[in-house]
PyMOL Python script that loads the backbone (N, CA, C, O; Angstrom):
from pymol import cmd

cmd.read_pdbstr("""\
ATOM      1  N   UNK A   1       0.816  -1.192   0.000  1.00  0.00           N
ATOM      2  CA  UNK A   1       0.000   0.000   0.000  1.00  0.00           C
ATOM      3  C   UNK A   1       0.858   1.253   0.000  1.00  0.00           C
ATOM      4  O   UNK A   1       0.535   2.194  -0.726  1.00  0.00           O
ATOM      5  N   UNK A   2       2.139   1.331   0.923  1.00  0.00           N
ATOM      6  CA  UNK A   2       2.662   2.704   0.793  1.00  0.00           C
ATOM      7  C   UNK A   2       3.568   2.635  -0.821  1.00  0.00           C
ATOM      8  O   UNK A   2       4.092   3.658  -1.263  1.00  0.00           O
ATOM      9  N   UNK A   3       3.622   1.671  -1.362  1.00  0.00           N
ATOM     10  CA  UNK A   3       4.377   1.726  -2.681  1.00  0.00           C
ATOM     11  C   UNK A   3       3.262   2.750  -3.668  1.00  0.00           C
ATOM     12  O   UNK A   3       3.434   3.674  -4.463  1.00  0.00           O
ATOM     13  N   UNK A   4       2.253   2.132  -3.210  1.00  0.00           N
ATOM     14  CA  UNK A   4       0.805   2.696  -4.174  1.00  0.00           C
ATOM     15  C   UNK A   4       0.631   4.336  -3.743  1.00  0.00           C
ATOM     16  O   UNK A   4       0.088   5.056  -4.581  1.00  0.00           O
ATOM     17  N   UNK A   5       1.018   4.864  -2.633  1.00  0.00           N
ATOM     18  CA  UNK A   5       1.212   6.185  -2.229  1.00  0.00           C
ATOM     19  C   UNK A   5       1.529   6.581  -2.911  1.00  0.00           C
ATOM     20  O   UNK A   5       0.928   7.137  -3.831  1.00  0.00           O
ATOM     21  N   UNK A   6       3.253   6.376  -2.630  1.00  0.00           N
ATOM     22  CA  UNK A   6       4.424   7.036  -3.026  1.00  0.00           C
ATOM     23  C   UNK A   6       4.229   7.017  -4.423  1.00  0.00           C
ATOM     24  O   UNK A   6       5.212   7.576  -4.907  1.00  0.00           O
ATOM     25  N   UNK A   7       3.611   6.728  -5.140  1.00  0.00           N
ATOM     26  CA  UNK A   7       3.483   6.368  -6.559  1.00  0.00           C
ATOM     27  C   UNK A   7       2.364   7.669  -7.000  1.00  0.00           C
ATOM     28  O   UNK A   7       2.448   8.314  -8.045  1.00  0.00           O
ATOM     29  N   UNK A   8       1.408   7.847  -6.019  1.00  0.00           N
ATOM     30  CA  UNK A   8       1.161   9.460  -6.207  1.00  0.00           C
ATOM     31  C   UNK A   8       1.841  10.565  -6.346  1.00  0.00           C
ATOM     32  O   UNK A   8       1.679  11.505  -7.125  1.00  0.00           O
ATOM     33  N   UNK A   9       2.519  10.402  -5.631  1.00  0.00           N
ATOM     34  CA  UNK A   9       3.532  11.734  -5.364  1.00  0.00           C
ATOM     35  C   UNK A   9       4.382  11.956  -6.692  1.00  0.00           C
ATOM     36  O   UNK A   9       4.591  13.095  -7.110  1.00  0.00           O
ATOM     37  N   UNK A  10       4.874  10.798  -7.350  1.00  0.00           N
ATOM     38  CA  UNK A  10       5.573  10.444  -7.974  1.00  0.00           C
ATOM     39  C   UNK A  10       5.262  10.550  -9.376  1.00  0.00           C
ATOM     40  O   UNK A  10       5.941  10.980 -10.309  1.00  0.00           O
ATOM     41  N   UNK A  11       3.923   9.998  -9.331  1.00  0.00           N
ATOM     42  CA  UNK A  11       2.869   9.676 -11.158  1.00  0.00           C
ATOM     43  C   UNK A  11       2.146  10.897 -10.998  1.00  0.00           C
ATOM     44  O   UNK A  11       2.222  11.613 -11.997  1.00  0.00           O
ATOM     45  N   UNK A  12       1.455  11.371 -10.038  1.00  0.00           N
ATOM     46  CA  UNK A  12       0.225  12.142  -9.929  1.00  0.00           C
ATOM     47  C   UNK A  12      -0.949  10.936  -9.772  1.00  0.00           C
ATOM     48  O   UNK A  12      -0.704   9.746  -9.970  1.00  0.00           O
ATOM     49  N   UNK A  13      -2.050  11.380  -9.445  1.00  0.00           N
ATOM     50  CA  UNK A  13      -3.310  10.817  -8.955  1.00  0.00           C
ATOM     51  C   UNK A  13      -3.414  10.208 -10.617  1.00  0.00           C
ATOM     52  O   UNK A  13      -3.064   9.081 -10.967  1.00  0.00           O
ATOM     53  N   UNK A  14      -4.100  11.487 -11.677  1.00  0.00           N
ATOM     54  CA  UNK A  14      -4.682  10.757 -12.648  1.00  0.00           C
ATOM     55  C   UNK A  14      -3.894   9.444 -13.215  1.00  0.00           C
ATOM     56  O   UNK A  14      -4.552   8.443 -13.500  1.00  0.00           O
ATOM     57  N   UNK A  15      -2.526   9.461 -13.370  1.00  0.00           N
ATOM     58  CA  UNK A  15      -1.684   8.377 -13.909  1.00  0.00           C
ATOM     59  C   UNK A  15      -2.274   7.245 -13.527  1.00  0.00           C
ATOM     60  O   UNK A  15      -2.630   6.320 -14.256  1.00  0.00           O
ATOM     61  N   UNK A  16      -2.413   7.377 -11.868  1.00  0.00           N
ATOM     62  CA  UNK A  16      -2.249   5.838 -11.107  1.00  0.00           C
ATOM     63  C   UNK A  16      -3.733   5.537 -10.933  1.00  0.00           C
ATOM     64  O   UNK A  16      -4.098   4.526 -10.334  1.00  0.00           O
ATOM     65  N   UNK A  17      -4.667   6.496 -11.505  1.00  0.00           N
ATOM     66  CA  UNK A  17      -6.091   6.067 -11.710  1.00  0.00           C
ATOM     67  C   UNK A  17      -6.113   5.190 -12.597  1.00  0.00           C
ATOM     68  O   UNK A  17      -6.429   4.010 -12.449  1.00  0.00           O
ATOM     69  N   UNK A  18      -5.676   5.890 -13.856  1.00  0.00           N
ATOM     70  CA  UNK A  18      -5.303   5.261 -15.192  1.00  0.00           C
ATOM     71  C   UNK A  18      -4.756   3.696 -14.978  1.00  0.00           C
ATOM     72  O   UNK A  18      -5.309   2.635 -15.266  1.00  0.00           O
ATOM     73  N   UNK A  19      -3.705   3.908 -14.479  1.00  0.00           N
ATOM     74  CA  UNK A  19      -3.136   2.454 -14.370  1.00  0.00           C
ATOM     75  C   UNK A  19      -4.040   1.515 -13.321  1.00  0.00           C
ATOM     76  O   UNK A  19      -3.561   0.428 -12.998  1.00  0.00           O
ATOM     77  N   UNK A  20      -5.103   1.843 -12.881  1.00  0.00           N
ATOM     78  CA  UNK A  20      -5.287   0.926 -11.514  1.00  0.00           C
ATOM     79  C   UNK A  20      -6.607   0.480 -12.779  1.00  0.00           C
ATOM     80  O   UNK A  20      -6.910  -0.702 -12.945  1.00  0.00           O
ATOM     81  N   UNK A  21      -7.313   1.667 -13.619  1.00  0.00           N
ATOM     82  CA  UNK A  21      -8.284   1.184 -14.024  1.00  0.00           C
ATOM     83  C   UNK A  21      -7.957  -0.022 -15.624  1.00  0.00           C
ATOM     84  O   UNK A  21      -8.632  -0.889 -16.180  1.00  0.00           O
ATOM     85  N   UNK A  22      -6.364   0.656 -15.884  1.00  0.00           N
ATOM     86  CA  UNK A  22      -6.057  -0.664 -16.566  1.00  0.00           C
ATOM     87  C   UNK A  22      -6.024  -1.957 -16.272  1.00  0.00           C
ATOM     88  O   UNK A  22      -6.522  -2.693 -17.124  1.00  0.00           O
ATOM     89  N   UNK A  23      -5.674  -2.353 -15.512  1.00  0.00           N
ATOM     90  CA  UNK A  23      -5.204  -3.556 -14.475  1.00  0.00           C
ATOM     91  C   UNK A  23      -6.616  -3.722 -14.016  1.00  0.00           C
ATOM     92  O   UNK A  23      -6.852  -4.796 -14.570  1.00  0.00           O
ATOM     93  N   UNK A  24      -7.626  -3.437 -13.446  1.00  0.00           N
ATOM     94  CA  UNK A  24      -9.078  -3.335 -13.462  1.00  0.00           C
ATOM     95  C   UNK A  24      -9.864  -4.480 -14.782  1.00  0.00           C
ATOM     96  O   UNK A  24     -10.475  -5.525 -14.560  1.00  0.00           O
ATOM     97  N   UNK A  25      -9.638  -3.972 -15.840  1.00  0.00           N
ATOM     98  CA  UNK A  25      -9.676  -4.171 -16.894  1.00  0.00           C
ATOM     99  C   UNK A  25      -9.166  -5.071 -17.389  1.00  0.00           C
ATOM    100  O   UNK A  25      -9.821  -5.475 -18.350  1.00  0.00           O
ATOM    101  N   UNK A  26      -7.925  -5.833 -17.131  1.00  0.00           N
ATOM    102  CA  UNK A  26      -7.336  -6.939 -17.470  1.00  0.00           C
ATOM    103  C   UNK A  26      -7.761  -8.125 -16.181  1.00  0.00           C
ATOM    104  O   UNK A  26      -7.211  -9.214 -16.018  1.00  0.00           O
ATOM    105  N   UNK A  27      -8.701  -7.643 -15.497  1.00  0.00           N
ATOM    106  CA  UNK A  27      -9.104  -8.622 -14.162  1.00  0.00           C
ATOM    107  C   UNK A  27      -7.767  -9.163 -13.366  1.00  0.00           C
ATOM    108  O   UNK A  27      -7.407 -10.315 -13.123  1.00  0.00           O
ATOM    109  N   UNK A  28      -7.244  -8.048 -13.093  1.00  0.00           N
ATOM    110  CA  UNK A  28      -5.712  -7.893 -12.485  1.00  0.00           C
ATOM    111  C   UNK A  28      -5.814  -6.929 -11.187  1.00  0.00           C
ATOM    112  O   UNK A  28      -5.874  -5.699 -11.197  1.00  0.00           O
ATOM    113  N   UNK A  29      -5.819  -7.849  -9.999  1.00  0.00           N
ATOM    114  CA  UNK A  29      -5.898  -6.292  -9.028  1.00  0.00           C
ATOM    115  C   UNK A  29      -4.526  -6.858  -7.836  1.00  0.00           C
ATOM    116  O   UNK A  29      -4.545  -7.473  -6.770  1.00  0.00           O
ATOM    117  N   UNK A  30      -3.528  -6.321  -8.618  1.00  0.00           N
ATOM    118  CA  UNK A  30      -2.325  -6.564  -7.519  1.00  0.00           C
ATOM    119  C   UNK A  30      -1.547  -5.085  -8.271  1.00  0.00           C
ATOM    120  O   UNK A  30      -1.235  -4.779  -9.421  1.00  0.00           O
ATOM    121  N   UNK A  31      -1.449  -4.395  -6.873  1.00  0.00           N
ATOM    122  CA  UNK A  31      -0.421  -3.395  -6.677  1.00  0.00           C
ATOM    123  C   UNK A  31       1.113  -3.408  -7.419  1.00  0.00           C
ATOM    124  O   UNK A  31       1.891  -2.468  -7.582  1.00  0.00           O
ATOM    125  N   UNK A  32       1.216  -4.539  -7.723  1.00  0.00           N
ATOM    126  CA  UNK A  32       2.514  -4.506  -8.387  1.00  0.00           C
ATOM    127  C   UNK A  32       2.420  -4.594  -9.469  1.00  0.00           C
ATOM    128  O   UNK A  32       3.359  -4.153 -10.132  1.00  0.00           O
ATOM    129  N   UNK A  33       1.365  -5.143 -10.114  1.00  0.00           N
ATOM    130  CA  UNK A  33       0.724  -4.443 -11.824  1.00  0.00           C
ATOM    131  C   UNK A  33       0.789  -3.303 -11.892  1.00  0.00           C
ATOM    132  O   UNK A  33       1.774  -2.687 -12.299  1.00  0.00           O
ATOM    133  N   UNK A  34      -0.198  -2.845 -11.525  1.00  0.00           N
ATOM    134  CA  UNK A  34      -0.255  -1.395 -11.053  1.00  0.00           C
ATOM    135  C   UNK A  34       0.695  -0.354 -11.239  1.00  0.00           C
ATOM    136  O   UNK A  34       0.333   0.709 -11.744  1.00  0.00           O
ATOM    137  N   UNK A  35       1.991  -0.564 -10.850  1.00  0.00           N
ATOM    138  CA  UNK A  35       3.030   0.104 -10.258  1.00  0.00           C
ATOM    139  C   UNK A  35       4.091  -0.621 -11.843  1.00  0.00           C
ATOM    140  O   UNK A  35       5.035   0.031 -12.289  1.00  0.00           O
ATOM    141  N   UNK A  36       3.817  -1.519 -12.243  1.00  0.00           N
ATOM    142  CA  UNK A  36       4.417  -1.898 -13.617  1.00  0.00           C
ATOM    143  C   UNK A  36       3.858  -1.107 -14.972  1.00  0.00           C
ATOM    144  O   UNK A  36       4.505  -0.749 -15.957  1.00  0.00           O
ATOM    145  N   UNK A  37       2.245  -0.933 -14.651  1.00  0.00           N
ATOM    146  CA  UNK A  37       1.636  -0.245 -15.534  1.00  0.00           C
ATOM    147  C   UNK A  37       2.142   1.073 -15.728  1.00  0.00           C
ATOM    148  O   UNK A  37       2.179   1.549 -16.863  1.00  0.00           O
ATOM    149  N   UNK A  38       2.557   1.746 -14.671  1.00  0.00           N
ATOM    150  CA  UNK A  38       2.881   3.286 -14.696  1.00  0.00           C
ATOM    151  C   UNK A  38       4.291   3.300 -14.904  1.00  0.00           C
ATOM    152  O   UNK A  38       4.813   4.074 -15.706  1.00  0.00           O
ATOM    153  N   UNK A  39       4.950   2.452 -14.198  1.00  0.00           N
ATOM    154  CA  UNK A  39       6.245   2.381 -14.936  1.00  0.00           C
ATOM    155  C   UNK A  39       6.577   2.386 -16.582  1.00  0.00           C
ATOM    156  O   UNK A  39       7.443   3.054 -17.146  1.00  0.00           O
ATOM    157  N   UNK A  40       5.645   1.455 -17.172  1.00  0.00           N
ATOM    158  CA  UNK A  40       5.386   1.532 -18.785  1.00  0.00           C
ATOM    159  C   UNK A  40       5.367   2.492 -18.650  1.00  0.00           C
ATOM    160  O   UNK A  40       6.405   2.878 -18.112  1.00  0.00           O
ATOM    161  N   UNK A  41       4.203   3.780 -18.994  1.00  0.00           N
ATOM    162  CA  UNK A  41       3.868   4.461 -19.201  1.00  0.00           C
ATOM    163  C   UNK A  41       4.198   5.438 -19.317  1.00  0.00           C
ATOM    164  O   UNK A  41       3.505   6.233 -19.952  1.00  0.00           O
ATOM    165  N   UNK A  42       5.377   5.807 -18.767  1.00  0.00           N
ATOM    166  CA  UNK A  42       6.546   6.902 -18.461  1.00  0.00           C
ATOM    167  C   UNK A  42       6.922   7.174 -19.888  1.00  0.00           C
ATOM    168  O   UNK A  42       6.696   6.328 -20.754  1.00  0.00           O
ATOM    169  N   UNK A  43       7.540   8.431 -20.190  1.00  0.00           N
ATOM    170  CA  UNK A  43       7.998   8.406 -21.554  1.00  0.00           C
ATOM    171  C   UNK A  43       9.171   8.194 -21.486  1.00  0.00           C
ATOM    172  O   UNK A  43       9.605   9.149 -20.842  1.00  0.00           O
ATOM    173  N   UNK A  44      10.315   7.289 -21.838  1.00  0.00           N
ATOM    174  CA  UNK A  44      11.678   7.388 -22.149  1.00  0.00           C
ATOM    175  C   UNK A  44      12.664   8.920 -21.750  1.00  0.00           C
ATOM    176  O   UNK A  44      12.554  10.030 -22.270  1.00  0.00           O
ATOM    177  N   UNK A  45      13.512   8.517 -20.764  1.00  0.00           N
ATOM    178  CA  UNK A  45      14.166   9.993 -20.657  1.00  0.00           C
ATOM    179  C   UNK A  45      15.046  10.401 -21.902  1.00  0.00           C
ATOM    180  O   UNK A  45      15.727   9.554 -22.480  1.00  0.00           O
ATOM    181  N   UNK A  46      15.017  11.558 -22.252  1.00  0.00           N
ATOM    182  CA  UNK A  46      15.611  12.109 -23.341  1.00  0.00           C
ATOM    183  C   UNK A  46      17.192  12.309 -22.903  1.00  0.00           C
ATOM    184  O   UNK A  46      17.695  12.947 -21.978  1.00  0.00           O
ATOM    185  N   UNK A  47      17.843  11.387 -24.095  1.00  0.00           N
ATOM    186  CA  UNK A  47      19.510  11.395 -24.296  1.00  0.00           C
ATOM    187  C   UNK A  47      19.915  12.884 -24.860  1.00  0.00           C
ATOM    188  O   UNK A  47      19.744  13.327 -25.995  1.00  0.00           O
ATOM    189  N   UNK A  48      20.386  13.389 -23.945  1.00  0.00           N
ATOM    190  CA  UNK A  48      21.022  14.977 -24.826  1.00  0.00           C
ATOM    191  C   UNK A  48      21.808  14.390 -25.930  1.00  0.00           C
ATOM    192  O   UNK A  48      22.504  13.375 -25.906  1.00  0.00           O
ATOM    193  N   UNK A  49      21.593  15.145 -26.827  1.00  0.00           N
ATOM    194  CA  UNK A  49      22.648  14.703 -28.289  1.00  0.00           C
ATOM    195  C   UNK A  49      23.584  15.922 -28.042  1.00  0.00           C
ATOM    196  O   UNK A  49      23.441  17.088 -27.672  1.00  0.00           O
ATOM    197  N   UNK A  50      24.829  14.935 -28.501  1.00  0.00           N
ATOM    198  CA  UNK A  50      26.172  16.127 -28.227  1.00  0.00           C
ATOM    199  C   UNK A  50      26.582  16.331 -29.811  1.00  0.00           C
ATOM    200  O   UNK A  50      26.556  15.491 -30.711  1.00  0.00           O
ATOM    201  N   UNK A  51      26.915  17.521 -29.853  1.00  0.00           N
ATOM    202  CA  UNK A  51      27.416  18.192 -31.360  1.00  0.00           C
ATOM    203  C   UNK A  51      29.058  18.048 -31.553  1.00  0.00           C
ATOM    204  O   UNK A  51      29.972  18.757 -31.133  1.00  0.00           O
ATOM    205  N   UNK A  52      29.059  16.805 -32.385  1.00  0.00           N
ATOM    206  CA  UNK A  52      30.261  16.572 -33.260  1.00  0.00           C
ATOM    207  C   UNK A  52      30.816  18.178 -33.881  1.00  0.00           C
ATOM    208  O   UNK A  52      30.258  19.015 -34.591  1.00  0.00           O
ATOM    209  N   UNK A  53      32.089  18.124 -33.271  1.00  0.00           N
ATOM    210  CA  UNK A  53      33.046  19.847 -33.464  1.00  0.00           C
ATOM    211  C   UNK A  53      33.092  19.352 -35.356  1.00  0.00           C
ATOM    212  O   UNK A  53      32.682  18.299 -35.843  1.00  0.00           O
ATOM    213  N   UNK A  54      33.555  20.207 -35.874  1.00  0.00           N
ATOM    214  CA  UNK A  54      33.424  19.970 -37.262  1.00  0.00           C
ATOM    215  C   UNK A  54      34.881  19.581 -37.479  1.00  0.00           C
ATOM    216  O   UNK A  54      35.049  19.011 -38.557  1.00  0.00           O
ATOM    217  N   UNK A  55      36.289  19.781 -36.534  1.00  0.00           N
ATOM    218  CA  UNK A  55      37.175  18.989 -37.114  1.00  0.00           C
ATOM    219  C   UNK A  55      37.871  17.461 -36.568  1.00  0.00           C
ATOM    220  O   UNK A  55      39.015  17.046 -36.383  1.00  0.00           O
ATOM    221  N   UNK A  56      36.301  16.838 -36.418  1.00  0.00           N
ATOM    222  CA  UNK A  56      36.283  15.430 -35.823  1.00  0.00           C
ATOM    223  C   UNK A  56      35.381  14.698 -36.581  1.00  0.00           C
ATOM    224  O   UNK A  56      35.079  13.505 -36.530  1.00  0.00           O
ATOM    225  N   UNK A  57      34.751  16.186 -37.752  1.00  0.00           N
ATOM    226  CA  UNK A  57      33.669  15.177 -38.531  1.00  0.00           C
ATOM    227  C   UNK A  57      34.547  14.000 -39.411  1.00  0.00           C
ATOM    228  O   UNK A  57      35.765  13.869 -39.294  1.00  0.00           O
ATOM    229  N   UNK A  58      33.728  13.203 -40.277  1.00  0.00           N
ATOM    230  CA  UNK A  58      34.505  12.418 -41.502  1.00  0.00           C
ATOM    231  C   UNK A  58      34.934  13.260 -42.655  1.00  0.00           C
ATOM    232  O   UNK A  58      34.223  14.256 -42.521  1.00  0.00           O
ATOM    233  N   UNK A  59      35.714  13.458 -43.759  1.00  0.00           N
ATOM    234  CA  UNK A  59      35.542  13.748 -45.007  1.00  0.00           C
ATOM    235  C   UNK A  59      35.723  12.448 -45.338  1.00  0.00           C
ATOM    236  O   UNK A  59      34.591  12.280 -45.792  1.00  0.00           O
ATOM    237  N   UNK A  60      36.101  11.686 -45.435  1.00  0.00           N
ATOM    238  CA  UNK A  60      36.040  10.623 -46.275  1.00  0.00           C
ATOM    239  C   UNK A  60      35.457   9.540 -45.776  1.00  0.00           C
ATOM    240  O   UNK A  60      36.036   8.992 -44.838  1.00  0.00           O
ATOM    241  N   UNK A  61      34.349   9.040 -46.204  1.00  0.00           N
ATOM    242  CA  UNK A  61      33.535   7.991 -45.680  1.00  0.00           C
ATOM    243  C   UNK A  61      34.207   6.675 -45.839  1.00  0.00           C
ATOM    244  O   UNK A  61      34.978   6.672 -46.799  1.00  0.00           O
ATOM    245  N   UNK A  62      34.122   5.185 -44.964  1.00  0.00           N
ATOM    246  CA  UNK A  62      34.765   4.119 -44.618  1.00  0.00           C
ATOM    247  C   UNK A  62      34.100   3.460 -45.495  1.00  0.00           C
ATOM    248  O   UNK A  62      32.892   3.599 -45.298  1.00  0.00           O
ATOM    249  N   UNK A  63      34.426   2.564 -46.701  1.00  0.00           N
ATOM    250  CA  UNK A  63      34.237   2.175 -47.789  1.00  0.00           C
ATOM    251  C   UNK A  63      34.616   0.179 -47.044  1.00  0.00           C
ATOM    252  O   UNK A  63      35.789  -0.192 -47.084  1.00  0.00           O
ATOM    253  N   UNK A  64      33.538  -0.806 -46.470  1.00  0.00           N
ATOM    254  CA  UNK A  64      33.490  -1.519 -46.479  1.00  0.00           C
ATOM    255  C   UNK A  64      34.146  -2.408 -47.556  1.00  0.00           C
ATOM    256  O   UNK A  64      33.779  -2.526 -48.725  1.00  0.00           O
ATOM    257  N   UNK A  65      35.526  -3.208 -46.741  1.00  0.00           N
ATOM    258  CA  UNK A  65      36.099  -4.018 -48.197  1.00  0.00           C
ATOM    259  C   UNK A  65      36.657  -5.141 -47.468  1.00  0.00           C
ATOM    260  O   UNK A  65      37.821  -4.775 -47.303  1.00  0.00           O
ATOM    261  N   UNK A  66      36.568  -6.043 -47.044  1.00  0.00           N
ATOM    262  CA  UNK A  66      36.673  -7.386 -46.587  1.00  0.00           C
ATOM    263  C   UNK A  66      38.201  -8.090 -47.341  1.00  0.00           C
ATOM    264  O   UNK A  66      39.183  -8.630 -46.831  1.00  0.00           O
ATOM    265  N   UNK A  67      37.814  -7.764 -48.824  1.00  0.00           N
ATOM    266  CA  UNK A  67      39.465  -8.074 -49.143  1.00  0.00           C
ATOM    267  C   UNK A  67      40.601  -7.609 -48.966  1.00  0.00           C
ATOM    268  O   UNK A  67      41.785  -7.905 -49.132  1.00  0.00           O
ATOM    269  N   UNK A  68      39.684  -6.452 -48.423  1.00  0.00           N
ATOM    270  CA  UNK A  68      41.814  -5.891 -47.338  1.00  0.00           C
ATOM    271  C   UNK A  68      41.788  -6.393 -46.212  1.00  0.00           C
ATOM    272  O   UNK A  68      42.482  -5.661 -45.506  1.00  0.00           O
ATOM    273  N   UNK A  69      41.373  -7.257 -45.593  1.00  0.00           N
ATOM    274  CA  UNK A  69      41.345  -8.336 -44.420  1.00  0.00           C
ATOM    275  C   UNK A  69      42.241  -8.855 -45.008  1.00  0.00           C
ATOM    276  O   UNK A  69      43.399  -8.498 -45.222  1.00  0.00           O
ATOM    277  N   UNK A  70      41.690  -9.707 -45.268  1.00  0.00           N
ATOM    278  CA  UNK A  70      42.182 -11.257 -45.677  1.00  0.00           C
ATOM    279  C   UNK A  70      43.371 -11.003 -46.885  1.00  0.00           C
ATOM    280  O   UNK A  70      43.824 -11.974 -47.491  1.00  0.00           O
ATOM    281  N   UNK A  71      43.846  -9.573 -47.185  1.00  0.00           N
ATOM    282  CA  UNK A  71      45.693  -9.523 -47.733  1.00  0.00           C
ATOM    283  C   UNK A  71      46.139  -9.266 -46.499  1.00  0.00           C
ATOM    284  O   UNK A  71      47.313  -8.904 -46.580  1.00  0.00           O
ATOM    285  N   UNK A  72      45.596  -9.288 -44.927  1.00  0.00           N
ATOM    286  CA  UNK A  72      46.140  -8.995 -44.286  1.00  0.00           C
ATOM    287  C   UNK A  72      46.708 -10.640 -43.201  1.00  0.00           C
ATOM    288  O   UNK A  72      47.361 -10.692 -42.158  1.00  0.00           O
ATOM    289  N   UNK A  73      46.324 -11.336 -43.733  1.00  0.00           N
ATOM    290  CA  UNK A  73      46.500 -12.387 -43.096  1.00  0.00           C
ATOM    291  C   UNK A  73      47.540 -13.313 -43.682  1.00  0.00           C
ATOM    292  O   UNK A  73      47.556 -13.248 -44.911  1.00  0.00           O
ATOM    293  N   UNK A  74      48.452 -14.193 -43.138  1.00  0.00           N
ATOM    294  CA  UNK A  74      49.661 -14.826 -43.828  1.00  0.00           C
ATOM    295  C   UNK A  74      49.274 -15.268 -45.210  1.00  0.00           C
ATOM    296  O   UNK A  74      48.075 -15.238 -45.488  1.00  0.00           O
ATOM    297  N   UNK A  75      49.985 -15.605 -45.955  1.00  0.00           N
ATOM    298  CA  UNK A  75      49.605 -16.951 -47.471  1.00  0.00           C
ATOM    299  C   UNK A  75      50.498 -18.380 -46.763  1.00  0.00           C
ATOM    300  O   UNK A  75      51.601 -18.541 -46.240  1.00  0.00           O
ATOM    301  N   UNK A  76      49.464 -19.140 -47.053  1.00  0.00           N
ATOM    302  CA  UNK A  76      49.774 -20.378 -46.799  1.00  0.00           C
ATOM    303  C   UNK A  76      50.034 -21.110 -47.800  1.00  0.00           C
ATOM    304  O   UNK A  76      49.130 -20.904 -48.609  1.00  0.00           O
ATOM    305  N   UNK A  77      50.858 -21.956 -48.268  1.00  0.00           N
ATOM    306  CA  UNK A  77      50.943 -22.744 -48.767  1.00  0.00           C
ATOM    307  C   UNK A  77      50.259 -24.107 -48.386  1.00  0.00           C
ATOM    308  O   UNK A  77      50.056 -24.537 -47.250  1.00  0.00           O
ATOM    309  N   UNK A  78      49.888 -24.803 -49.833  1.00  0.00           N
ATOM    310  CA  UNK A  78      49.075 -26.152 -49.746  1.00  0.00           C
ATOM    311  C   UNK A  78      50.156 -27.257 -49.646  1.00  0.00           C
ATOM    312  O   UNK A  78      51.309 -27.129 -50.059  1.00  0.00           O
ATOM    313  N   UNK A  79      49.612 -28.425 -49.011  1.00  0.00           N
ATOM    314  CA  UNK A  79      50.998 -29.000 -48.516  1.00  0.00           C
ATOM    315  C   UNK A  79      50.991 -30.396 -49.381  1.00  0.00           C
ATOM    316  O   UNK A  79      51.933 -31.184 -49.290  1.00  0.00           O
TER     317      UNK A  79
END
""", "prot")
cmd.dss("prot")
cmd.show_as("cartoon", "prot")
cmd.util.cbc("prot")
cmd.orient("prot")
């Protein structure tokens, strides 16, 4: 029960209405649904994007080539 409080303070009332009447609705009445439901519900915290300085950008883009691997590896001879 005090999880379901603190979850006011935390969600606001309407949230944890919302979520209690979801869980309601799924014929689910345990507090820890509940408290999973609003957890969903949260929006994703926003990642600050950091600004690449311009002399760290690319000029020349990395051109995928697998056969400069494998000249990089010994030659074997067949025995």
């Amino acid at each position: 029960m005090v999880k379901i409080l603190t979850a006011v303070m935390v969600d606001g009332l309407d949230a944890l209405e919302a979520a209690a009447t979801e869980a309601l609705a799924q014929g689910i009445t345990s507090a820890d649904v509940v408290l999973n439901i609003l957890a969903r519900s949260r929006s994703a915290p926003v990642v600050p994007s950091i600004a690449t300085p311009d002399h760290l950008r690319l000029t020349i883009e990395p051109i995928a080539d697998a056969g400069r691997y494998d000249r990089l590896l010994p030659i074997r001879k067949a025995a």
